[in-house]
N, C-alpha and C positions, 0 to 999 in steps of 0.2 A: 504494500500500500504506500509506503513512505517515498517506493521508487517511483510508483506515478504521480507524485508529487513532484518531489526533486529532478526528475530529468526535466519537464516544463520549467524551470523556474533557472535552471542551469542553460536549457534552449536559449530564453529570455536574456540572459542575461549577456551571453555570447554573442547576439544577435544586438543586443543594445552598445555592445562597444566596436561591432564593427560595422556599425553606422555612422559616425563618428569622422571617418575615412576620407570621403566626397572632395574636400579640398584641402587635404592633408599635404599632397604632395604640390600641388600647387601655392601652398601658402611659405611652405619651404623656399622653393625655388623663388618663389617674387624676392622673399623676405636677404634670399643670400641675394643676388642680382643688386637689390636696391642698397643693398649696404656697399657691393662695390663700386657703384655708382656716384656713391653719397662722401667714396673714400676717393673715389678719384674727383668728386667736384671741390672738396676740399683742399687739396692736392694742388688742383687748376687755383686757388685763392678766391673760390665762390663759397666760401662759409659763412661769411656775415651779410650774406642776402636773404632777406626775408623768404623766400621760397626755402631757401638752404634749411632754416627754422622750420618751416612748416613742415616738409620733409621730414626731418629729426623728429619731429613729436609724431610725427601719423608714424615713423617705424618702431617709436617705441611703444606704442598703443600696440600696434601688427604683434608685434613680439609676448609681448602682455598677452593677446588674444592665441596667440599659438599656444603659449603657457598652459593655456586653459580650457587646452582643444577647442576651440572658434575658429576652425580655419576659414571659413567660408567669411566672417567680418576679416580678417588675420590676411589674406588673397584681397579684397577689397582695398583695406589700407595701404597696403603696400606696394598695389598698382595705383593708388593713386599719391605715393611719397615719391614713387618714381616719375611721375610727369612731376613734378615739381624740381627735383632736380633735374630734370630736362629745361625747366623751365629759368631755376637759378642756374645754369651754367649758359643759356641762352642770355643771361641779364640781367632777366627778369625777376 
């Protein structure tokens, strides 16, 4: 009796962490990307551009949210840290 319990509940719960997944590997790859980005805009002398800021704080939110398996907000942030350092090493 205890088994048709426990194998459901062991199903569940296997199935709930590999849900999880969806933009796992995605939120990695923006997250390495925009850091090398953010090092080489740094590099160029674009670090005290306001985009260059903006940048810094959305990767460290991204990074915060990978933490805490969010990839899917963790993949958002971090394409959008990346057009801002496109944006501060354009000048802007």
């Amino acid at each position: 009796m205890k088994a048709w319990i426990c194998v459901p509940l062991i199903a569940l719960a296997l199935a709930g962490c590999a849900g999880k997944t969806a933009y796992r590997e995605t939120c990695g790859t923006q997250l390495d990307a925009a850091w090398r980005e953010l090092d080489l805009a740094k590099a160029e002398g674009f670090a005290g551009t306001v985009s260059y800021s903006k940048a810094l704080s959305l990767l460290t939110g991204a990074k915060t949210q990978q933490q805490f398996e969010a990839y899917e907000g963790c993949s958002a942030k971090a394409e959008k840290a990346r057009f801002y350092i496109r944006e501060s090493r354009a000048g802007r």
